[in-house]
C-alpha positions as CSV (number, residue, x, y, z in Angstrom):
1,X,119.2,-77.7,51.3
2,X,120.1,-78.8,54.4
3,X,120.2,-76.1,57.7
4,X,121.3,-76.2,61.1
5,X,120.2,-74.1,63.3
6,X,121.1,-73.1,66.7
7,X,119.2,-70.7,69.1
8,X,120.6,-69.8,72.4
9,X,120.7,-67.2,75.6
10,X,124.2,-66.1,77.2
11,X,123.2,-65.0,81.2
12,X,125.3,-62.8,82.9
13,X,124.7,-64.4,86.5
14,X,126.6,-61.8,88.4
15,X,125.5,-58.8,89.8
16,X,127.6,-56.6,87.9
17,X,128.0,-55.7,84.2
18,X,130.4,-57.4,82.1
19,X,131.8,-57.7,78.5
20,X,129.4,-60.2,76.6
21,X,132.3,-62.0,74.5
22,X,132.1,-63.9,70.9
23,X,131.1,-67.2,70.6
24,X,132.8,-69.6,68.5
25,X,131.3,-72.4,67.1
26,X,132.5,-75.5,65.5
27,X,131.6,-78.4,63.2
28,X,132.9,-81.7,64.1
29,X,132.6,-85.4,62.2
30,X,132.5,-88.0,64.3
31,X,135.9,-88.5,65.2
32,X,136.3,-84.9,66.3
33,X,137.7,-83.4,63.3
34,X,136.8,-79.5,62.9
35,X,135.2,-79.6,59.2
36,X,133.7,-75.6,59.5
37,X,134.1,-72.9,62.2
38,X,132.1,-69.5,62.4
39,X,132.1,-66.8,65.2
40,X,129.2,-65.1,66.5
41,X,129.0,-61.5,67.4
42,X,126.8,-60.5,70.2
43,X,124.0,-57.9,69.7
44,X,125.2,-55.9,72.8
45,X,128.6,-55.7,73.7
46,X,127.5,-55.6,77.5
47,X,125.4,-57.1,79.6
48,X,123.6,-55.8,83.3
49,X,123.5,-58.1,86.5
50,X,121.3,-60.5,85.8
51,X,120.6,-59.5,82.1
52,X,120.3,-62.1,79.2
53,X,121.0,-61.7,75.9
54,X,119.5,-64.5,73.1
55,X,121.6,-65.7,70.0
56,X,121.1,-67.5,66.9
57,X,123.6,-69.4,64.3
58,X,122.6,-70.5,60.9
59,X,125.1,-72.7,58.3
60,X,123.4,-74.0,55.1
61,X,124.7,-76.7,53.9
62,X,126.6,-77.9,56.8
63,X,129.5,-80.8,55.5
64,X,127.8,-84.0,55.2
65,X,129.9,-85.9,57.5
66,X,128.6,-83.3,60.5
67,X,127.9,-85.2,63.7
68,X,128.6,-82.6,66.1
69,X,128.3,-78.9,66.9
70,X,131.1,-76.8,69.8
71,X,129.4,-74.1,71.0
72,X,132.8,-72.3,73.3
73,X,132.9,-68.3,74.4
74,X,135.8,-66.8,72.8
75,X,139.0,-65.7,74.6
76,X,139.2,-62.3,75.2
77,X,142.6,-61.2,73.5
78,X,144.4,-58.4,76.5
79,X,145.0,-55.2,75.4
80,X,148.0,-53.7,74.1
């Protein structure tokens, strides 16, 4: 069975702590069509100046047309 497998750090590079936010991932075919999408939730919901957090994504038996992976932080939603 095929696997992909992505491993990862997020960085807060600031000195101050901040929300670490969702990542959303996507599986693309070659002309850019989303065939799967996951989210990621991050261990800790914050992160310290200058911390770093790692991730991991698994998706067994990714569609067999798969030639690229979006890795993009999710939008915070405001709110209310």
């Amino acid at each position: 069975v095929p696997v992909i497998a992505i491993k990862g750090e997020i960085i807060n590079v600031t000195d101050r702590e901040l929300p670490v936010p969702k990542l959303n991932l996507r599986v693309l075919d070659a002309n850019k069509r989303e065939l799967y999408r996951w989210t990621v939730v991050p261990d800790q919901p914050r992160l310290a100046g200058h911390q770093r957090q790692s991730f991991s994504a698994r998706l067994e038996s990714p569609p067999a047309d798969t030639a690229d992976i979006e890795i993009r932080l999710a939008k915070e939603k405001p709110d209310g």
